[in-house]
Every structure is written in C-alpha cells, then in structure tokens.
C-alpha positions, -999 to +999 in steps of 0.1 A: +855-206+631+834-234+647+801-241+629+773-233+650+739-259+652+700-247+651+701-254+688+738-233+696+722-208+683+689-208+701+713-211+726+726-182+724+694-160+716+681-179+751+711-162+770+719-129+753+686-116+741+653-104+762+629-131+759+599-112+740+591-143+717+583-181+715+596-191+682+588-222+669+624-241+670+633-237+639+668-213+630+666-203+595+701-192+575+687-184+539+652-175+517+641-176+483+608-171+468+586-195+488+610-216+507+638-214+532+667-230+547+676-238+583+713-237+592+715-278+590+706-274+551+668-286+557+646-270+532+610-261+541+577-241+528+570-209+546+537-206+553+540-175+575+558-150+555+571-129+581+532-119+595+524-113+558+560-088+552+573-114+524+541-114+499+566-108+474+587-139+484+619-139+500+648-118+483+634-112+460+659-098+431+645-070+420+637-057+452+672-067+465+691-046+434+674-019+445+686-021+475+715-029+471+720-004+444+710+023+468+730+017+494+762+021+475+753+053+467+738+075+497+717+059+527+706+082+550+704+122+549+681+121+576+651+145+570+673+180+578+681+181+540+665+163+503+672+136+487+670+126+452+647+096+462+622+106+487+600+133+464+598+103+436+588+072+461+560+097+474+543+110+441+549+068+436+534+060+466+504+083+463+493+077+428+499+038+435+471+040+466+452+069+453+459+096+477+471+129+481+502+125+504+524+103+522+539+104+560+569+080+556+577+062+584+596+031+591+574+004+614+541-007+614+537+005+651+551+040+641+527+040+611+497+037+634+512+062+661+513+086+633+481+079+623+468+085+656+484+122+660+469+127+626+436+117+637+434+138+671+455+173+653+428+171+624+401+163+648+412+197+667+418+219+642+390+213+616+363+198+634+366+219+665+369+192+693+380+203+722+419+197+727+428+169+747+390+157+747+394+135+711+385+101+712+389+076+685+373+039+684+385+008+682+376-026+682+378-056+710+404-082+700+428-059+676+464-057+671+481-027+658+517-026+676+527-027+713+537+005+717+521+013+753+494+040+732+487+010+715+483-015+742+462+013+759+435-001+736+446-037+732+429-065+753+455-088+750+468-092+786+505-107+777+505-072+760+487-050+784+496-064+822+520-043+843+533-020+814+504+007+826+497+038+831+480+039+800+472+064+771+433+071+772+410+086+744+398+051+732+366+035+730+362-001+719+336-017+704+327-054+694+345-060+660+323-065+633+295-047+648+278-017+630+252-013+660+273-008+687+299+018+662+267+034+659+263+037+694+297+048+699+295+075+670+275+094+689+292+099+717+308+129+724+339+142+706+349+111+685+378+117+660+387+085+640+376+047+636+406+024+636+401-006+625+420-037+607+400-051+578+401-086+587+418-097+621+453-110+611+468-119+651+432-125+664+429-155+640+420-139+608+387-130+616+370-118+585+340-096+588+305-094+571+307-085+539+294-052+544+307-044+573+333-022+563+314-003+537+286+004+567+313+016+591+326+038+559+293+053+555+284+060+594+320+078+595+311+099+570+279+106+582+290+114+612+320+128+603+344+107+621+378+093+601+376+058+588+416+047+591+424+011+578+451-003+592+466-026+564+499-034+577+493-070+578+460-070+550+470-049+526+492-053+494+473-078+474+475-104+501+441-107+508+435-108+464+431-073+461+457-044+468+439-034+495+418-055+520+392-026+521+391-022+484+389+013+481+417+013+452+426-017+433+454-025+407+444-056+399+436-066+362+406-078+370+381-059+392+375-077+428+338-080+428+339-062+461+351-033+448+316-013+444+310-020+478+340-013+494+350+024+505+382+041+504+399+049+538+404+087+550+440+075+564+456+046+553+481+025+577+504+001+554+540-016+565+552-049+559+551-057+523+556-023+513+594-036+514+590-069+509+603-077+539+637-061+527+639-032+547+621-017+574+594+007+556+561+022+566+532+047+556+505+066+567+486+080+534+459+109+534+445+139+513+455+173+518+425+185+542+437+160+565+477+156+559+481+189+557+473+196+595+511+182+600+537+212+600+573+211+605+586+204+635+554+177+649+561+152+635+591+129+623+618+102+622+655+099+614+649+071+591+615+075+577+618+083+540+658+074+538+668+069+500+670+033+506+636+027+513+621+048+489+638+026+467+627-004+482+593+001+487+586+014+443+607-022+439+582-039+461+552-024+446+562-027+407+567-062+419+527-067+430+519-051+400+539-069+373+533-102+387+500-102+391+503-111+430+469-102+439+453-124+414+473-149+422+466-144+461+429-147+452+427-178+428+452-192+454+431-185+482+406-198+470+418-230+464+433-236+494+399-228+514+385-258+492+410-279+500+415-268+536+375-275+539+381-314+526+403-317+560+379-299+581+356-330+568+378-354+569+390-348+607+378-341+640+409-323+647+398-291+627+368-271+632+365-246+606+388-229+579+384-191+568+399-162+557+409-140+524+430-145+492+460-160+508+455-149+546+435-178+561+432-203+592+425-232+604+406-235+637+414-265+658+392-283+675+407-279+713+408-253+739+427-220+736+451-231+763+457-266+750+487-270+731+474-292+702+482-260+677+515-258+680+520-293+685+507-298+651+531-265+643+559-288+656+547-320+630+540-295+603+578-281+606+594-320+608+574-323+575+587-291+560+560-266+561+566-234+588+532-222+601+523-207+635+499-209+660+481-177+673+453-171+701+459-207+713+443-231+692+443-215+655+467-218+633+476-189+607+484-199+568+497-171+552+525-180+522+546-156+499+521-150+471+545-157+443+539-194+453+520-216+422+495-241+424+516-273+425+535-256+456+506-255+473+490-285+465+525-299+479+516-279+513+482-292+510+493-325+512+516-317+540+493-304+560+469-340+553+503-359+561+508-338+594+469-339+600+466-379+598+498-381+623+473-373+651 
C-alpha cells in the first residue's frame, strides 16, 4: 500500500469530510505522554492536549490496559440490562467528586444537555415553577457544546448564524459579574446558573477571585442551582481537581479551597477518559438526581463497561501522580516565564490563566492573523498550540509534563517569539 504524506492526507479530509474545522496543518500518526508524532516521523510538544482531554498524557498505559482489557471481554449491553462495571465506576465516581449520584453520559455536549433537563425537571417539580416557564442563566462569551439548545445561548456567530430557530429559557449575563446575576436572580422563575469556571474557548478568562463563591452564595440564597461546567476546567488541570474547588484530592490543600463552594450539578467530560474514550458526567445529590425516572432520560452508550473502566483508570491516574500539584507548581512557572516574554516583546500583551490552562494575548486585532501565524512558527519549531478568539493563543499541555520539558517549550516559544 502506498505511503500516504501529511498533505495526502489533509487531502483527503479536504474532499471526503464536511469542513467543520481549521486545523492547524499538522497530521499527527502517534502520542505518548507529552509529545507526538506526525506521519513524516517529526516529533513535537503538545501544547493543546486535545482542549484539555489528555491531562493525563497521551496513551497513557494504565489507562489503555484498561481499555483494552475491557474490550476483550464485554463492550456494550446498552442500558436495557447490568453490567458488572457500571454500579462500581458510579459509587467510584461519586465518592471521587463528593456526590450522591452520577448520570453517565458519553460527550461533553450531552453532559450539559443532561444537565439542563436536570435543571428545568427539578426546577418543576420541587420548586414549583411553572412548566415550560424555567429559565436558567448564563453568561456572555461561554462555550458549552454546539448542540443548537446550546448555541441558543452562545454568542459566537460561526456557531449561532443560520442554524435557528432556537431553544429559549436563557438569560445571559456579563461573565464575571455578581451585580448583574443578582439582577438576573430575581427575575421571575429562574432554575439554574450555568457557568464555566474560567473561560477555556473565550481565551481563558479567569474570574475574580471570589466570583464563584458570590455566585454560589446568591444561588443559594435565592435558591437557584449553581452548575459548573468543568468539561474543559476540571480534573486537576487548573491545580486543583476541580476549578471551583468545592472537593479537592490534592495532597496539599489549594488555598482557595475555603472560599470556593461546591456545585449543585457538576458537568465533567474530557479528562474523565483521558482522552481514551469518549466519557461524560453529570453528578448531583439525591434531592436533585433523583427527579430523573426511567424512561426520561438516556443513551445507548453512556455507562458502557468500557468506559467505566476507563474513566476509574483515568482518575486513579490524577490521583497517584500527583497531577494537580504538578498542574499548579507548573502553572505557575510558566506564568513567570510567560510574563519575561510579555516584557521582553511588543508582540504579547498579557499572559493569564490557572495551573496549567493559560494564554497569551497578542498584541494585534482579533481578525489579524498574527496568532496563528505564530501557531504556524511555533509548530515548525516543534511545539503544537492554537489560536482561539483571533488573537490569543491557548497553552494548555498534558500535566504529566516536568519542569525541564517545559522550560524546553519555554524556550520554544522565545525562539518562535524573536522570529517576528
């Protein structure tokens, strides 16, 4: 069979598949821990992590066996019967986040759709609001999925324009504004706050400090459901296992931890495989969980033996690596050494973020394409980043990476930097 090139193959993926991406050029045929390989034999540092899916690094082993191991032995039963998996991943799951119950699902997208009907059957048949009247908050400039409920409430117009009608119920609000979710609290009928921790795909906007523990407490006061989508945030890749820091495995305590307030629903997907497997989860305590009864809610594949396996590999990984201390000494490096290059060129404006989910602002318009030009140099040099919103680019790397590695990306980034 003839060996197929990087560009045959993008080739290929231009004419046979719907064009719903802009990859960088780049056509990757194998991953392990912190680096991969493009089909030429090219090694480079990825700095992307799959959106933040591969905090555990790629393939790996542990979480692979079980995989593997589990798929040699029974796959699917779908949910019409048990399996001899699905009971121990949940009391797993549930004592790992510190909840009563788990909705296993499979995407990130499908995690937050659960969440939604959650939100709106609780808010209907505990709190009285009038069916078909529920109305849950969000906030300007998030991304949850792009399901079209979802883009109902996205103001993204690549996502939004000429996919309509759309799903109403939603209010949004300025992110990172406790005045204006006060103002929205009292409106009538609200069910749920949804909200994302920090920003990830808007540029890794991190709020005030309190923010989240305000919103907590006017949910509560108002009694409103506070739901955290950590798809992208949570498991330990912001230095703590969740971004929200309502429950924490690490050894040592975060020191946000007393201020930070525990979700009422709790939205995680990505590196709750590892990246392995497709795997999702919407957790919650009986008074609210239990509003879901046969027949309302469901999927083929949510729950299937081989991601229950997965996802306890994935997690006793976080744990017995240390990956969120890691993630936050990391971090907190790289925003040191990120600031040096801020100083040292014009070309960046500002560097923030969390643990090891950060970015770089550049100093250009959004609709310039100095970002991913500097993707481009970055990717010749052997470091895979990618631009989002225009002119900021996201650094996000498997958080089994060490300090030389990323000093060695630190310096590739200075290399690419000074090439402009």
């Amino acid at each position: 069979m003839e060996k197929l090139t990087s560009n045959d193959l993008i080739q290929l993926e231009d004419k046979h598949g719907a064009h719903n991406y802009h990859p960088l050029p780049v056509v990757l045929k194998e991953g392990k821990g912190v680096h991969v390989w493009d089909v030429e034999g090219k090694r480079y540092y990825d700095f992307l992590s799959a959106y933040s899916a591969v905090n555990q690094g790629h393939c790996h082993p542990k979480i692979v066996g079980a995989m593997n191991a589990q798929a040699e032995t029974l796959t699917l039963t779908s949910r019409a019967f048990y399996n001899d998996v699905l009971g121990v991943y949940e009391k797993f799951v549930t004592e790992y986040f510190g909840f009563d119950k788990v909705l296993p699902m499979n995407t990130g997208a499908e995690a937050v759709e659960t969440a939604i009907k959650i939100c709106r059957k609780w808010a209907y048949e505990k709190k009285g609001i009038p069916e078909n009247e529920a109305k849950i908050i969000v906030c300007e400039n998030n991304f949850h999925g792009r399901t079209t409920t979802i883009i109902s409430f996205s103001n993204d117009p690549d996502a939004r324009k000429n996919f309509g009608p759309y799903t109403p119920g939603f209010i949004k609000i300025p992110y990172d504004d406790t005045a204006a979710l006060e103002a929205a609290l009292n409106e009538d009928n609200i069910a749920g706050f949804l909200v994302e921790p920090i920003q990830g795909e808007a540029g890794v906007y991190v709020p005030s400090e309190d923010f989240l523990a305000k919103a907590k407490a006017l949910c509560n006061e108002h009694g409103v459901l506070f739901i955290a989508d950590e798809i992208q945030t949570g498991i330990a890749r912001t230095g703590s296992l969740l971004a929200v820091c309502g429950t924490c495995n690490c050894e040592n305590k975060c020191e946000r931890q007393a201020t930070y307030q525990e979700p009422d629903i709790l939205i995680l997907g990505k590196a709750l495989s590892g990246g392995a497997y497709p795997v999702s989860a919407v957790l919650a305590n009986d008074e609210i969980m239990n509003v879901i009864k046969p027949g309302q809610h469901g999927s083929t594949f949510g729950g299937n033996p081989v991601a229950g396996k997965v996802a306890i590999a994935a997690l006793e990984v976080v744990t017995e690596e240390r990956l969120m201390n890691n993630a936050r000494e990391l971090g907190e490096t790289f925003r040191f050494e990120m600031q040096k290059l801020v100083e040292k060129y014009d070309l960046l404006k500002l560097v923030r973020g969390r643990g090891l989910l950060n970015a770089v602002v550049i100093n250009d318009s959004e609709d310039s394409s100095t970002a991913w030009d500097i993707c481009m140099k970055l990717r010749d040099n052997g470091l895979l980043a990618k631009p989002t919103h225009g002119n900021i680019i996201r650094f996000a790397p498997p958080l089994v990476m060490n300090k030389e590695q990323l000093m060695e990306c630190v310096a590739i980034i200075d290399k690419t930097l000074s090439e402009f």
